[in-house]
C-alpha positions as CSV (number, residue, x, y, z in Angstrom):
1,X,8.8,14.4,14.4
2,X,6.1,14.7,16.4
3,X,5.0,11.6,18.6
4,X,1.2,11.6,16.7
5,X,3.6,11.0,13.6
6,X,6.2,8.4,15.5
7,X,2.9,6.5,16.0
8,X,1.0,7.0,12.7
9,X,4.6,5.4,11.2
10,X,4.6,2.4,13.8
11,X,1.1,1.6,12.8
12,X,2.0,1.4,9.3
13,X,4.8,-1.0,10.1
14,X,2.8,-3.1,12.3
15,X,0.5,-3.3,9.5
16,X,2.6,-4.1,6.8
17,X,4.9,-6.2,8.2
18,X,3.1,-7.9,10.6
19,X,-0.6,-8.8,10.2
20,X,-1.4,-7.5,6.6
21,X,1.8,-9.7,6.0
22,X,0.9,-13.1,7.9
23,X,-2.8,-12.9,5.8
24,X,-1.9,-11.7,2.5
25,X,1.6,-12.9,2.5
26,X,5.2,-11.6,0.4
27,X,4.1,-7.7,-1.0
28,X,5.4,-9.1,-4.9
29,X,3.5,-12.8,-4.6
30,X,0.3,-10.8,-3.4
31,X,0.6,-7.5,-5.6
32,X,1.9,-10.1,-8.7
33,X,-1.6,-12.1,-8.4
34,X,-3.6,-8.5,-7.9
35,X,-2.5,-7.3,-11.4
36,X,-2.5,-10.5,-12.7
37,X,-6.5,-10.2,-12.2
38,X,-6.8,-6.9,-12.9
39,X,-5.4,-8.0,-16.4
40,X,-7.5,-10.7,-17.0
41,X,-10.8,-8.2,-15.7
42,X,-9.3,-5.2,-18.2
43,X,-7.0,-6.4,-20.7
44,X,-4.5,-4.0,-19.2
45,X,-1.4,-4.4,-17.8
46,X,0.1,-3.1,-14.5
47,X,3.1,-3.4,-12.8
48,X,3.1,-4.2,-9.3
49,X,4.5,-0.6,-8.6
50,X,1.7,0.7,-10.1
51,X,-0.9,-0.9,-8.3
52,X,0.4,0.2,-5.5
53,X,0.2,3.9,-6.7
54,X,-3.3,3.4,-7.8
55,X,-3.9,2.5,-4.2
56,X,-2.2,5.5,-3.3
57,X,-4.6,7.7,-5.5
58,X,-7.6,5.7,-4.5
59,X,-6.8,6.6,-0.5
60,X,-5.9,10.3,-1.1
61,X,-9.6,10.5,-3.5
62,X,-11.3,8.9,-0.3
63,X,-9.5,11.5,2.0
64,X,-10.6,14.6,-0.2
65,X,-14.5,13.4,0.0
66,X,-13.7,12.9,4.1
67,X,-10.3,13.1,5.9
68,X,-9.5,10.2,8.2
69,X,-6.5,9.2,9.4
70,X,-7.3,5.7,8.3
71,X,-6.4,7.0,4.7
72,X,-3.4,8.8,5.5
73,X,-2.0,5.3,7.2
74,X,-3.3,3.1,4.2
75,X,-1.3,5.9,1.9
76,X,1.9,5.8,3.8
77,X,1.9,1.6,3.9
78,X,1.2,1.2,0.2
79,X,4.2,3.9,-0.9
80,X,6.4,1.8,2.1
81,X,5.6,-1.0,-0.3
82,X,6.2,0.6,-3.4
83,X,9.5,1.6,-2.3
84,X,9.9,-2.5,-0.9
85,X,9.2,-3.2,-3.9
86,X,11.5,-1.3,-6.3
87,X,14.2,-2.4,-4.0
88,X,14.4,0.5,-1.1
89,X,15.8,0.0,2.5
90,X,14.0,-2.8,4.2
């Protein structure tokens, strides 16, 4: 791995367990009260795991229209959480 990608992945651990997780708090308390609104807004329901895909898609959409690396880190955190989620290595 090359160190670029070493320190793409330590940003997106930093991120998500250290300052995205002191504002926003626990991933399923946070992610629970996002779908929980987007249900009331649509009438739908999501999953948490979902969501997070949809935030997946949403940052790969935005990185077709104009690459930045700032998408490709947003997409890496939100399937790290996914996989949090559904009960992967911690």
């Amino acid at each position: 791995m090359s160190r670029k990608s070493r320190s793409l992945l330590a940003q997106v651990d930093a991120l998500i367990h250290g300052s995205r997780a002191r504002a926003y708090g626990p991933v399923k308390k946070n992610w629970g009260r996002t779908v929980a609104i987007f249900g009331a807004i649509t009438g739908r329901k999501l999953s948490v795991r979902e969501a997070l895909l949809l935030m997946v898609a949403a940052k790969l959409a935005r990185e077709f229209n104009r690459p930045k690396r700032d998408n490709i880190r947003d997409a890496i955190g939100y399937l790290v959480l996914y996989d949090e989620v559904k009960g992967g290595a911690k």
